[in-house]
PyMOL commands that place a pseudoatom at each C-alpha (Angstrom):
pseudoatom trace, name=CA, resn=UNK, resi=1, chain=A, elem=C, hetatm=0, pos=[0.000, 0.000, 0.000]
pseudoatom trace, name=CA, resn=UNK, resi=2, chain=A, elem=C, hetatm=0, pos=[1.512, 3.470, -0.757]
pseudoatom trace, name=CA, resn=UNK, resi=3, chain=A, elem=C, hetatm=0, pos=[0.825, 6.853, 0.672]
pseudoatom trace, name=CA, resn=UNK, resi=4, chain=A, elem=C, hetatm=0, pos=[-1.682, 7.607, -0.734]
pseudoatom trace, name=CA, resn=UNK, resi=5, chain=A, elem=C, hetatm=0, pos=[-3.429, 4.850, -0.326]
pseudoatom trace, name=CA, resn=UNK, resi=6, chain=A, elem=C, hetatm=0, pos=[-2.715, 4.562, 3.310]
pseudoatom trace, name=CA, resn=UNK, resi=7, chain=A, elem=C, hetatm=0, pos=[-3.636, 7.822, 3.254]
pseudoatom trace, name=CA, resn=UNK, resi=8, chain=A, elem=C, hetatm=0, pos=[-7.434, 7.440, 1.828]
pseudoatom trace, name=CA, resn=UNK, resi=9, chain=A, elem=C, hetatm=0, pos=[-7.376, 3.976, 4.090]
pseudoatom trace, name=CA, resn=UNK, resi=10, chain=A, elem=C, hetatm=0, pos=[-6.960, 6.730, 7.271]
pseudoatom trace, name=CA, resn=UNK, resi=11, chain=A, elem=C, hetatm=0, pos=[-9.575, 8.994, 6.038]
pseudoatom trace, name=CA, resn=UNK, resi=12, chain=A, elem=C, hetatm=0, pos=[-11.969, 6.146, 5.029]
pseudoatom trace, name=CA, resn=UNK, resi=13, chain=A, elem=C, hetatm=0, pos=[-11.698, 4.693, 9.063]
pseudoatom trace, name=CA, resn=UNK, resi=14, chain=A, elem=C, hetatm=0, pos=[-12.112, 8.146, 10.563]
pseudoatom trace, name=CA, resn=UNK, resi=15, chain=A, elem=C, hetatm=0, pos=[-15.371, 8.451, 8.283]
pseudoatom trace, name=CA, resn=UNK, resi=16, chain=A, elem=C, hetatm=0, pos=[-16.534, 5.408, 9.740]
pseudoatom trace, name=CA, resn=UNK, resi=17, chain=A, elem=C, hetatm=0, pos=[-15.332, 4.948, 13.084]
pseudoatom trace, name=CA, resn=UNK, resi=18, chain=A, elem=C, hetatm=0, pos=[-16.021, 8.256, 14.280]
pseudoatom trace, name=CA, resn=UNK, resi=19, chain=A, elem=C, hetatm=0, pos=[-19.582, 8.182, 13.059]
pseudoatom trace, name=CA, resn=UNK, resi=20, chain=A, elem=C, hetatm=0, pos=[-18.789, 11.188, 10.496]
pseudoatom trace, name=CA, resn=UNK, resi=21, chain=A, elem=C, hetatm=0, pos=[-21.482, 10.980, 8.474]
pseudoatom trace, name=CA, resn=UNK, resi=22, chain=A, elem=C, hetatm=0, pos=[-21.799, 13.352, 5.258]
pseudoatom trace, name=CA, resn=UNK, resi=23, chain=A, elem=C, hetatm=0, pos=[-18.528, 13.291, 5.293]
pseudoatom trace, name=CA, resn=UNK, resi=24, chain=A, elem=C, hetatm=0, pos=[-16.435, 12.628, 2.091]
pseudoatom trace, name=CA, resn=UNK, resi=25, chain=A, elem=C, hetatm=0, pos=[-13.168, 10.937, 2.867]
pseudoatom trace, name=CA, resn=UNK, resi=26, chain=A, elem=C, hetatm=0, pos=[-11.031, 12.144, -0.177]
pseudoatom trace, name=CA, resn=UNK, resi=27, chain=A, elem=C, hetatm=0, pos=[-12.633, 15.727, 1.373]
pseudoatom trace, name=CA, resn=UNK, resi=28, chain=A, elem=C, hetatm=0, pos=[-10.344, 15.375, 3.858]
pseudoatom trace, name=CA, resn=UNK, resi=29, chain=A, elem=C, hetatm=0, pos=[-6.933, 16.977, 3.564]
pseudoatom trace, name=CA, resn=UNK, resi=30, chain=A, elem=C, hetatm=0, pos=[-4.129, 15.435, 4.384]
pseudoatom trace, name=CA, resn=UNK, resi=31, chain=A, elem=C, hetatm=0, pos=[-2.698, 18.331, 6.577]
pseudoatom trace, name=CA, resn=UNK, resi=32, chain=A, elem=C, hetatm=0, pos=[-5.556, 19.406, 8.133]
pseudoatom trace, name=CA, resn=UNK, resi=33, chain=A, elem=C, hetatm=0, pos=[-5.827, 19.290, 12.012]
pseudoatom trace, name=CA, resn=UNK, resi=34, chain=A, elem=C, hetatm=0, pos=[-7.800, 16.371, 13.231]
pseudoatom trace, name=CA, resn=UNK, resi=35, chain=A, elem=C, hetatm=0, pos=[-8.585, 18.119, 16.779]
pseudoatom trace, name=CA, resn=UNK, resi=36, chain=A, elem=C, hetatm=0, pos=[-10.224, 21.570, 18.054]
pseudoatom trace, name=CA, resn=UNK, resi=37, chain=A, elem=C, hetatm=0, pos=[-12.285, 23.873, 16.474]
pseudoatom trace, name=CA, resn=UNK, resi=38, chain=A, elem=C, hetatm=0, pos=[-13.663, 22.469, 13.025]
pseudoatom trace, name=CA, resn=UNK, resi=39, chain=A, elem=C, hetatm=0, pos=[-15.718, 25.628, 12.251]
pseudoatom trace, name=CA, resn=UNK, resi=40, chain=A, elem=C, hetatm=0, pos=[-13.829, 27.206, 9.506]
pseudoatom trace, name=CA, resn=UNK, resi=41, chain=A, elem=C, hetatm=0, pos=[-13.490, 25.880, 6.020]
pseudoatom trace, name=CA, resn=UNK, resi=42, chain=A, elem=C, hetatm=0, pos=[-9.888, 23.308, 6.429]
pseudoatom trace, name=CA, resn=UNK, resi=43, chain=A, elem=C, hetatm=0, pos=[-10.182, 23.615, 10.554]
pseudoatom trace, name=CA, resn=UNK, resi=44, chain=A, elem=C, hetatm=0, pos=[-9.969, 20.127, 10.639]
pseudoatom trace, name=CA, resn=UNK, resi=45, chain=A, elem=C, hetatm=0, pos=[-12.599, 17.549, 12.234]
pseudoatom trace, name=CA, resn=UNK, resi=46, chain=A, elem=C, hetatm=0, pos=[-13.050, 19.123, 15.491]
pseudoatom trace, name=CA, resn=UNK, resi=47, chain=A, elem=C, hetatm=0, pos=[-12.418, 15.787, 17.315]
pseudoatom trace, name=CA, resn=UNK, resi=48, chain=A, elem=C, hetatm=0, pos=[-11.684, 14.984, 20.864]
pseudoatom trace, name=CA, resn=UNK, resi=49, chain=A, elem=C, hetatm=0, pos=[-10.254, 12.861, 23.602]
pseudoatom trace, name=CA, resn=UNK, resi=50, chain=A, elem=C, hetatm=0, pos=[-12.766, 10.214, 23.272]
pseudoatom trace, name=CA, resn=UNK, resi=51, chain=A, elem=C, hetatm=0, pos=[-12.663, 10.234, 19.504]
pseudoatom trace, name=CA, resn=UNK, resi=52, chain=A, elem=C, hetatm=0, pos=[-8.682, 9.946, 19.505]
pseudoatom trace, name=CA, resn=UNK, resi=53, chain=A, elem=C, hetatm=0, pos=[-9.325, 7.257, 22.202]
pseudoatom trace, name=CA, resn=UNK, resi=54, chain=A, elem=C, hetatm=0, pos=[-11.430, 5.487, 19.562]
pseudoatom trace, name=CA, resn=UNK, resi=55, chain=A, elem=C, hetatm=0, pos=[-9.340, 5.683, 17.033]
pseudoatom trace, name=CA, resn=UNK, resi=56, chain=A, elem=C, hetatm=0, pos=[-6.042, 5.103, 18.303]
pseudoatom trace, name=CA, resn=UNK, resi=57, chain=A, elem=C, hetatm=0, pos=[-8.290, 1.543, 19.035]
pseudoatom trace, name=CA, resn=UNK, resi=58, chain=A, elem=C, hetatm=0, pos=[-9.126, 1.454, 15.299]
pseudoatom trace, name=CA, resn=UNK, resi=59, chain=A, elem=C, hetatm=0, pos=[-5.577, 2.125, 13.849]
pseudoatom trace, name=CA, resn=UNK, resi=60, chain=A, elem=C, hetatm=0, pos=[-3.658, -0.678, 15.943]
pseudoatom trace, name=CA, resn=UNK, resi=61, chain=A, elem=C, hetatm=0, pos=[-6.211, -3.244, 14.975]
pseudoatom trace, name=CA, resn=UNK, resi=62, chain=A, elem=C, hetatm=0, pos=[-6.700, -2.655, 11.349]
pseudoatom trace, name=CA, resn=UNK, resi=63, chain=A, elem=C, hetatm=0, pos=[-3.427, -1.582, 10.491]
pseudoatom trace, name=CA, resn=UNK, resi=64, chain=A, elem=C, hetatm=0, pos=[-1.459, -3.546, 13.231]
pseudoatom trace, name=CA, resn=UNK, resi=65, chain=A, elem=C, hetatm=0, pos=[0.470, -0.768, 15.006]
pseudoatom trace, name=CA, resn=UNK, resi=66, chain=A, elem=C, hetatm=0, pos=[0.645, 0.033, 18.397]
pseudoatom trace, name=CA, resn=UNK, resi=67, chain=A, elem=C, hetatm=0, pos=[-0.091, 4.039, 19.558]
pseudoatom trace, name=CA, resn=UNK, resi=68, chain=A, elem=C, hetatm=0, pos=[1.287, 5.590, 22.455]
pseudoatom trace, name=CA, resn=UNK, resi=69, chain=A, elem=C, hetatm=0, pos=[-0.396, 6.930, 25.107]
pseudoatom trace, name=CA, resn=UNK, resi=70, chain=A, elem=C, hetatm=0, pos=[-0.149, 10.850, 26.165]
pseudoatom trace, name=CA, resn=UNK, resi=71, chain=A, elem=C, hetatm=0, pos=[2.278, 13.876, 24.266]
pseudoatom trace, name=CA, resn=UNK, resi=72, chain=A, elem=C, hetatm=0, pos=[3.495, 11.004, 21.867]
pseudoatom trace, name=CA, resn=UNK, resi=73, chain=A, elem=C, hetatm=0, pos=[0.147, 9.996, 20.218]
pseudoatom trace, name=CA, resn=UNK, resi=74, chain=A, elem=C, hetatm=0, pos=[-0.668, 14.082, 19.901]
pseudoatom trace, name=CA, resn=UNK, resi=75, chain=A, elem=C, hetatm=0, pos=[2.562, 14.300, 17.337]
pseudoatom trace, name=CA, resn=UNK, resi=76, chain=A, elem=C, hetatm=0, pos=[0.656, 11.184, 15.680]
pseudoatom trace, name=CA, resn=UNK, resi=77, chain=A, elem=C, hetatm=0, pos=[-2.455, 12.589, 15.489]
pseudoatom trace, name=CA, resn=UNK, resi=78, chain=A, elem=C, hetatm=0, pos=[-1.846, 15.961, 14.169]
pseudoatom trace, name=CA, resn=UNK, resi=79, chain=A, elem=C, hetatm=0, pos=[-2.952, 15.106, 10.773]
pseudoatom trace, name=CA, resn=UNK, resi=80, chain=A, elem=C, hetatm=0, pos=[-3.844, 12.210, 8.522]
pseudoatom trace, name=CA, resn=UNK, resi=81, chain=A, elem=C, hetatm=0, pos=[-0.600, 12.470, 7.355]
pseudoatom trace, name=CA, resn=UNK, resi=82, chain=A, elem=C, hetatm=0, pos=[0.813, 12.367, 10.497]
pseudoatom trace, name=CA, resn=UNK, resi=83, chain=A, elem=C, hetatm=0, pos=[-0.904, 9.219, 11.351]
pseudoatom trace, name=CA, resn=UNK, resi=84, chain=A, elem=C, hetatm=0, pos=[-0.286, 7.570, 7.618]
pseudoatom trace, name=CA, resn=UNK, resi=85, chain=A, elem=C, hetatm=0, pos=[3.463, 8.387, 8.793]
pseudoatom trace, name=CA, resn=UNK, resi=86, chain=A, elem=C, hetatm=0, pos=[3.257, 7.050, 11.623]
pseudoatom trace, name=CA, resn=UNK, resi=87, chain=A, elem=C, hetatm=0, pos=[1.885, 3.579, 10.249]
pseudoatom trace, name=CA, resn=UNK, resi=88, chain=A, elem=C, hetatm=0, pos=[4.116, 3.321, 7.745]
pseudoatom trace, name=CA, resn=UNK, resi=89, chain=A, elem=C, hetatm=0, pos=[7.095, 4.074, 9.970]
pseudoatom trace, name=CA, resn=UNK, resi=90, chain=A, elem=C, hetatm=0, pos=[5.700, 0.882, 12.403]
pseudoatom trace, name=CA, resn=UNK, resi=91, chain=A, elem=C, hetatm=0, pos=[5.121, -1.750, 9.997]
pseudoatom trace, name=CA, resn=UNK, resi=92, chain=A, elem=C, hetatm=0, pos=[8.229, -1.253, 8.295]
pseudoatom trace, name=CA, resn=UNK, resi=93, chain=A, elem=C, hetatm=0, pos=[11.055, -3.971, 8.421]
pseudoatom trace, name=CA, resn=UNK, resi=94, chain=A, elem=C, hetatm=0, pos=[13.517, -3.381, 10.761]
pseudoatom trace, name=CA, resn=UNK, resi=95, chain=A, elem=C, hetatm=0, pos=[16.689, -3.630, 10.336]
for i in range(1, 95): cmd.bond("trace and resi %d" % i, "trace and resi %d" % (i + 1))
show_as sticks, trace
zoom trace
């Protein structure tokens, strides 16, 4: 799976996870925040600490990572991209 796929995989289990109906997942930019206000046009999703809860849940079981509790998972969950990063970076082979 590339990026971009990853990428649209991310936005496709925040859609549905987080109960986001009306919500287009290619919509979603990549950089956008996923937390606080999502009033503005590209705010982000306005989620929260039971959301993030939810989907840290999610993202280890369908994509087999683990995500780390506290200031850690907040770098991870800055953005899709952040998280797609974050995936890719765990199931990599290690050297």
């Amino acid at each position: 799976m590339d990026g971009e796929e990853l990428r649209l995989a991310i936005k496709r289990l925040l859609v549905k996870e987080l109960n986001l109906e009306g919500r287009d997942p290619e919509a979603i930019d990549d950089d956008s925040p996923l937390f606080g206000s999502a009033g503005a046009a590209g705010a982000g999703l306005g989620l929260d600490s039971l959301d993030a809860l939810q989907l840290a849940m999610s993202l280890e079981e369908t994509f087999g990572v683990r995500i780390p509790d506290g200031e850690e998972a907040r770098s991870i969950f800055r953005s899709v991209r952040a998280i797609a990063d974050h995936v890719s970076q765990s199931r990599a082979p290690r050297a």
